[in-house]
C-alpha positions in Angstrom: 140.5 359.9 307.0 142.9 359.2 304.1 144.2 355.9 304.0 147.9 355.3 303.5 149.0 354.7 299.9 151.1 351.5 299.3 154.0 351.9 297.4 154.8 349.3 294.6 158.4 347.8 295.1 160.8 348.5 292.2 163.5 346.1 292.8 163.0 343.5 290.2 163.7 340.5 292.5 160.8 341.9 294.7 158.6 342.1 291.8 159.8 338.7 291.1 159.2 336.7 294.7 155.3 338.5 295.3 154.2 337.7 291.8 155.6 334.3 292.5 153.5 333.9 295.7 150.8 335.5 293.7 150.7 332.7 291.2 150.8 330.0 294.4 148.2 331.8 296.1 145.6 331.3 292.7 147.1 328.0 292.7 146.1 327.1 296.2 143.0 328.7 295.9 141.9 326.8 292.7 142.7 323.2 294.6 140.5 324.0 297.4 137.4 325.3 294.9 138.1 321.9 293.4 138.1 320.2 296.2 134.9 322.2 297.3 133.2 321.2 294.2 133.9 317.5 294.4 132.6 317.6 298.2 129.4 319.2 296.8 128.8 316.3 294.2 129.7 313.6 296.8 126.8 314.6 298.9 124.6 315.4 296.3 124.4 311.9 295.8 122.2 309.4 298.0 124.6 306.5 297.8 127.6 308.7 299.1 125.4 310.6 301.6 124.6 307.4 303.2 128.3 306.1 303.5 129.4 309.6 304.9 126.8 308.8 307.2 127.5 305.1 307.8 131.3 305.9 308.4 129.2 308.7 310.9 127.8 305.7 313.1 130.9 303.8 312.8 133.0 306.1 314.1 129.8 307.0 317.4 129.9 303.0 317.8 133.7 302.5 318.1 133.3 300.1 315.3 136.1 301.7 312.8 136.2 301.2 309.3 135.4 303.6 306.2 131.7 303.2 305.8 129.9 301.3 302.7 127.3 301.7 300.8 124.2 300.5 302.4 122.0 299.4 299.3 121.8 296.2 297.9 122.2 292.7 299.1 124.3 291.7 302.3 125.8 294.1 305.0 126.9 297.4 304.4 127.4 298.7 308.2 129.1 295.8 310.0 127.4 295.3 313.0 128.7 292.6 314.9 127.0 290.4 317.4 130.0 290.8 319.5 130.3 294.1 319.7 126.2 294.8 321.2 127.3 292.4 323.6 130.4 294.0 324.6 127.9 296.8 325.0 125.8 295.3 327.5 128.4 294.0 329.5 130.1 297.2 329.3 127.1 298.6 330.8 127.0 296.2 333.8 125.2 293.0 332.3 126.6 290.2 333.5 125.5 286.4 332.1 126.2 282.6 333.8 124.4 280.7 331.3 123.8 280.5 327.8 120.8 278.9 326.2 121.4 279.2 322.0 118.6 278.1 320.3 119.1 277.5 316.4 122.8 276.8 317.6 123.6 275.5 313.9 127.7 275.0 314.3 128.3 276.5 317.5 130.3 279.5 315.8 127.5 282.4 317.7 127.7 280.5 321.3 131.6 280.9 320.9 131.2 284.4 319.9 129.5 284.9 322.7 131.8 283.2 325.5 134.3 285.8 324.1 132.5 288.2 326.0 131.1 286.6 328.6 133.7 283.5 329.1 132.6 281.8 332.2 128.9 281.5 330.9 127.5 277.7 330.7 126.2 277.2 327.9 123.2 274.7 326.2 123.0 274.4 322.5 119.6 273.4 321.2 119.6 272.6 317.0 116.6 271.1 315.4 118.6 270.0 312.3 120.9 267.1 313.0 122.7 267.6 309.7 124.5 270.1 312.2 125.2 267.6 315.2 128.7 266.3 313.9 130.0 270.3 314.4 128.4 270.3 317.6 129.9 267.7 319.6 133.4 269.1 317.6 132.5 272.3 319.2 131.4 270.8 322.9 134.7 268.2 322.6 137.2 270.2 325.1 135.6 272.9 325.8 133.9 273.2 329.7 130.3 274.1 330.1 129.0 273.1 327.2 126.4 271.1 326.3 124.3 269.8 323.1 121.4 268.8 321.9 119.4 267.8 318.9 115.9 268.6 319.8 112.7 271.2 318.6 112.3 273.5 321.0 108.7 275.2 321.1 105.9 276.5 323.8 105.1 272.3 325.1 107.3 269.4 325.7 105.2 267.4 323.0 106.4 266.3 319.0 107.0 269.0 316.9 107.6 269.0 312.9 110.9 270.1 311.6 111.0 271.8 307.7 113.9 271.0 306.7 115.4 273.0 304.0 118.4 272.2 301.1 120.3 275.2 303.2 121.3 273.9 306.4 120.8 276.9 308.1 117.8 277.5 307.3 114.4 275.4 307.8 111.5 276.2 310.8 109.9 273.9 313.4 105.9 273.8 313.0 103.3 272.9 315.9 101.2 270.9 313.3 102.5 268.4 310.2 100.8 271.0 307.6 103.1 269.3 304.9 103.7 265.7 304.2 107.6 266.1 304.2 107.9 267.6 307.6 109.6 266.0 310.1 108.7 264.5 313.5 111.0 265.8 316.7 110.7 265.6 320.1 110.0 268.6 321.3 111.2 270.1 324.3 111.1 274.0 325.8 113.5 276.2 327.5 112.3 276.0 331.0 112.6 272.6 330.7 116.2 272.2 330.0 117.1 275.3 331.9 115.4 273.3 335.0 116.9 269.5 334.2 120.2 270.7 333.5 120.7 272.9 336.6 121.6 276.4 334.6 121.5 279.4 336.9 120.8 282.9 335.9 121.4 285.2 334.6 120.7 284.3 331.4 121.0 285.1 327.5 119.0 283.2 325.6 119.1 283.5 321.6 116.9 282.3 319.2 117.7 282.1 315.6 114.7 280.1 314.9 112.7 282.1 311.4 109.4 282.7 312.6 108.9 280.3 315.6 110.3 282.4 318.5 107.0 283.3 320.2 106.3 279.9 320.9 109.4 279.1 321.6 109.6 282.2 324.7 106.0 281.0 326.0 107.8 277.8 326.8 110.3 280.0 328.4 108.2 282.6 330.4 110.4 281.3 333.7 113.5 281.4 332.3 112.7 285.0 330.8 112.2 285.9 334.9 116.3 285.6 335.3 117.1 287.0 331.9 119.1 289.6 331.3 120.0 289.8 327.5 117.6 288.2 324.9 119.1 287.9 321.0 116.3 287.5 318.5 116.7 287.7 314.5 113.5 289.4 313.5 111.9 290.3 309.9 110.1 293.0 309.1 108.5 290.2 306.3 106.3 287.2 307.3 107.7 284.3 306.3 105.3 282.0 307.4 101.5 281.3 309.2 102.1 282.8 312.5 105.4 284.0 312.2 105.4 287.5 313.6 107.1 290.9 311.6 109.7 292.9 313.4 107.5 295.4 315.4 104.9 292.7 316.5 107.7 290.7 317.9 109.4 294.6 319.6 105.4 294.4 321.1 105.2 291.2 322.6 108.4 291.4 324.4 107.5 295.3 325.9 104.2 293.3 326.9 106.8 290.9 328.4 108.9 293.4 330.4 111.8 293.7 327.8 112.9 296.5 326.1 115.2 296.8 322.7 118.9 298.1 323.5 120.5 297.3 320.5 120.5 295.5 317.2 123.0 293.9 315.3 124.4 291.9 311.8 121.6 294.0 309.8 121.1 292.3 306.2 119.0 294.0 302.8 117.8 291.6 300.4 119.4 291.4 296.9 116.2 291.9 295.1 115.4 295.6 295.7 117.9 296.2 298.7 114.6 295.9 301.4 115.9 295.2 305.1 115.4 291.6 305.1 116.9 290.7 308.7 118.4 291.6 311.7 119.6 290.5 315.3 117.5 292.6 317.9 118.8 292.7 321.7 116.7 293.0 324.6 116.9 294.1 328.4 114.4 293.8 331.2 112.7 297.3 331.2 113.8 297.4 335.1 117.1 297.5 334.1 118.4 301.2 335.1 119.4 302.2 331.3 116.2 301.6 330.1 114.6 304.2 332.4 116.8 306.9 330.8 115.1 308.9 328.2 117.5 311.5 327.3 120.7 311.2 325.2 123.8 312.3 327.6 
């Protein structure tokens, strides 16, 4: 079959206005390689791989942003505390009282009434360098209480290590060094119980390596639980202080599962996850028994 024949145009101004949109046609083409090329090196590099893929999860989580690197020291996917928990409720859990352990200034239990504002709420800080903010924090506001107290597996004295951060330090069961400090020690059930707090109940623990004692004073408080908060570490930082999946184990073995996780931070020294906020749920929750993705 013989294909038609195209016949050039001969008026000049033709000639003129295609080889015009010739020369923008190259033009256009020879951005978009450009840009194609640029693309290629972006992802060809690990650090800009894993921002694409940061700003990926922000975007799945609702959390919004452009997406940072991830390596080195601090937070490079914000993760808020706030926003798991908006999760959970958003899923149908619902909390009356609050029991923040390591309650430091106050600033996490207000965080958290934001989502769950008609919770009670008992604030339990081992270091009193912290109790000025505390009663600041409880003046005017309903449903709150505070206390300076250890809070571990017994109501017996307990030894504080204090340390020159005031958010740090770690209660011990046993005076192993001179400088500790004696505290009465108290446990969850126990103020749960005196104090008249009805579930359900969130209880956090930012407490650096002590939280399975802490829980086995709380193993009747855990029965009305609906959200536990736990920083974990995948390092030990101390005699008996559990790593990240031995503390995942104990809770399964406890009949909680991990929903969520939250405020992630890598170390400065070789950008190793050094921390993070893990959320648990009673595996008889409904979600938990769902093991596919839609």
């Amino acid at each position: 079959m013989t294909q038609p024949s195209v016949t050039p145009p001969t008026d000049p101004l033709e000639r003129s206005a295609l080889a015009a949109l010739s020369e923008e046609l190259s033009a256009r083409i020879a951005a978009l390689e450009s840009e194609r090329d640029a693309l290629r090196a972006q992802v060809s590099s690990g650090r800009a791989l894993l921002s694409l893929l940061s700003a990926r999860v922000k975007a799945r989580l609702g959390l919004g942003g452009t997406g940072g690197a991830i390596a080195g020291a601090g937070s490079g996917i914000p993760l808020p505390t706030g926003h798991a928990l908006g999760r959970a409720h958003a899923r149908g859990v619902r909390i009356a009282s609050i029991i923040d352990v390591g309650a430091s200034d106050g600033q996490w239990t207000d965080m958290c009434r934001g989502v769950f504002p008609d919770a009670r709420a008992l604030l339990l800080e081992a270091n009193e360098a912290h109790l000025p903010a505390l009663e600041r924090f409880a003046a005017g506001r309903r449903g709150i209480e505070v206390a300076i107290a250890a809070v571990g597996p017994q109501r017996r004295q307990l030894w504080f290590e204090r340390t020159p951060d005031p958010y740090g330090g770690r209660i011990h069961e046993s005076r192993i060094r001179p400088e500790f400090l004696p505290l009465p020690g108290t446990t969850i059930d126990h103020e749960v119980a005196s104090r008249g707090l009805v579930g359900p109940h969130l209880i956090k623990l930012d407490t650096h390596g002590f939280e399975i004692p802490i829980l086995e004073g709380a193993l009747e408080t855990m029965r009305d639980a609906q959200l536990v908060v736990v920083e974990c570490y995948p390092f030990r930082l101390g005699n008996g202080a559990p790593l990240l999946h031995e503390f995942c184990a104990w809770m399964w073995d406890h009949g909680f599962m991990m929903l969520d996780l939250a405020e992630p931070l890598w170390r400065a020294r070789d950008g190793c996850l050094w921390q993070v906020d893990l959320v648990f749920s009673p595996r008889t929750r409904p979600e938990c028994g769902v093991n596919s993705w839609s």
